[in-house]
C-alpha positions as CSV (number, residue, x, y, z in Angstrom):
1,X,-181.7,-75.6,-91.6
2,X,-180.3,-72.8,-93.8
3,X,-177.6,-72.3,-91.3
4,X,-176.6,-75.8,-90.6
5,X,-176.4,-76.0,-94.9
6,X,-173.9,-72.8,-94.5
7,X,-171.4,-74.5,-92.0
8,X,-171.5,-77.3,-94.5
9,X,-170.4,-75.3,-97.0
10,X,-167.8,-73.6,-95.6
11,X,-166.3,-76.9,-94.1
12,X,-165.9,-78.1,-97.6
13,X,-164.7,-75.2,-98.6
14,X,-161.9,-75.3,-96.3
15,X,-161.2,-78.6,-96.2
16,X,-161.1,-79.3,-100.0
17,X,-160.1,-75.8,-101.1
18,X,-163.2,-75.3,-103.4
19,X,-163.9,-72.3,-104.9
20,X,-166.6,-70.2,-102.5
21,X,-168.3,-69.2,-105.9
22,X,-169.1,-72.9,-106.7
23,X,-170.0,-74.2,-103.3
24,X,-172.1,-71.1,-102.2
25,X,-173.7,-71.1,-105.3
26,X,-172.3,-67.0,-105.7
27,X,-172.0,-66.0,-109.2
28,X,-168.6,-64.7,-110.9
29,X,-168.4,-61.6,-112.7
30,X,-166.2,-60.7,-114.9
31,X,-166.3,-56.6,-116.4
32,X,-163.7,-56.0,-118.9
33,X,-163.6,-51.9,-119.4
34,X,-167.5,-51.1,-120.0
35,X,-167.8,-52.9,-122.7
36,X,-168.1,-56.5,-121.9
37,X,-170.0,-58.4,-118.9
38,X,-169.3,-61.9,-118.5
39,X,-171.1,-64.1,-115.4
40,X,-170.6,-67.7,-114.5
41,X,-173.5,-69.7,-112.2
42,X,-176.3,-67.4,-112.5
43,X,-180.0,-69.2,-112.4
44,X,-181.6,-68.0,-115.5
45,X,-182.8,-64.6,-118.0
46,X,-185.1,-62.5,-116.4
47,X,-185.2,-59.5,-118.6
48,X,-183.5,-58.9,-121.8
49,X,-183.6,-55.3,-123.8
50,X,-181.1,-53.3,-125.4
51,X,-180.8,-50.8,-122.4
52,X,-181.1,-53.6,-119.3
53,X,-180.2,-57.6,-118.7
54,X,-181.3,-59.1,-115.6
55,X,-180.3,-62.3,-114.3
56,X,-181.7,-64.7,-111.2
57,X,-178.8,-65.5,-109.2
58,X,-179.1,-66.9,-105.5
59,X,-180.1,-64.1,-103.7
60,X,-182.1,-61.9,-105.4
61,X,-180.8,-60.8,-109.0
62,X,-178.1,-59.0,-111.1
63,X,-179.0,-56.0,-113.4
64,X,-177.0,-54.6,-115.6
65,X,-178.0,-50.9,-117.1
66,X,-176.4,-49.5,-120.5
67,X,-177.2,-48.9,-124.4
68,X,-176.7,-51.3,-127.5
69,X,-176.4,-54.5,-125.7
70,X,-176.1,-58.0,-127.9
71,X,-175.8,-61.3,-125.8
72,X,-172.8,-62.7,-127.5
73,X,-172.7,-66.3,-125.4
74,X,-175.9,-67.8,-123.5
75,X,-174.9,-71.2,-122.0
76,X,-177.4,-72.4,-119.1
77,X,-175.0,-71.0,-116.8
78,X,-173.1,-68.6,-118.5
79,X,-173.3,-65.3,-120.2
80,X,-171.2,-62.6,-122.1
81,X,-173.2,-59.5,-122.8
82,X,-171.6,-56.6,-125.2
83,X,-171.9,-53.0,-125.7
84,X,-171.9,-49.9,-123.3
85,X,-172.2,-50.5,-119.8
86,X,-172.9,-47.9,-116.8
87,X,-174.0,-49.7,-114.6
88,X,-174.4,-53.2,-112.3
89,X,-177.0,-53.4,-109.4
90,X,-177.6,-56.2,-107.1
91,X,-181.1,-56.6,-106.0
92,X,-183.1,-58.3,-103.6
93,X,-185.9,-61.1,-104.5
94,X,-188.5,-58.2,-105.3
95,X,-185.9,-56.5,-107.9
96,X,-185.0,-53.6,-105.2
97,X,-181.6,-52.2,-104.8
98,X,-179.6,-54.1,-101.8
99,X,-178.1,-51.7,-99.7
């Protein structure tokens, strides 16, 4: 079933030239230097501190590692995190690192 929703998604990305981050349900990122992280169609918070933010997305999660972090914007599918980042990790369904 999973792969019979895939070829549907890629037909309608190619016939209608939608975006593969909207139709995949694939989230955006946006780093700007290391100081700001900004990501579109994640699936909610998972873990908020001032050293690590982790976010659902559709495959596992996104983790984001640094020091004095303030959420600037939390919209139900958008965020924009501040301060000093060092680094981004994707990671599986059980929170380990995808290789």
């Amino acid at each position: 079933m999973k792969k019979w929703q895939q070829r549907i998604r890629s037909l309608l990305m190619e016939q209608f030239s939608l975006p593969s981050d909207v139709v995949m349900e694939m989230p955006r990122i946006t780093i700007i230097g290391h100081l700001h992280f900004y990501i579109e169609n994640h699936q909610g918070l998972a873990l908020y501190t001032n050293e690590e933010l982790r976010l659902k997305v559709a495959n596992g999660f996104v983790c984001i590692k640094g020091h004095s972090f303030v959420l600037k914007m939390m919209l139900p599918k958008e965020i924009m995190l501040e301060g000093t980042i060092s680094e981004v990790l994707f990671l599986n369904q059980e929170g380990e690192k995808k290789e």
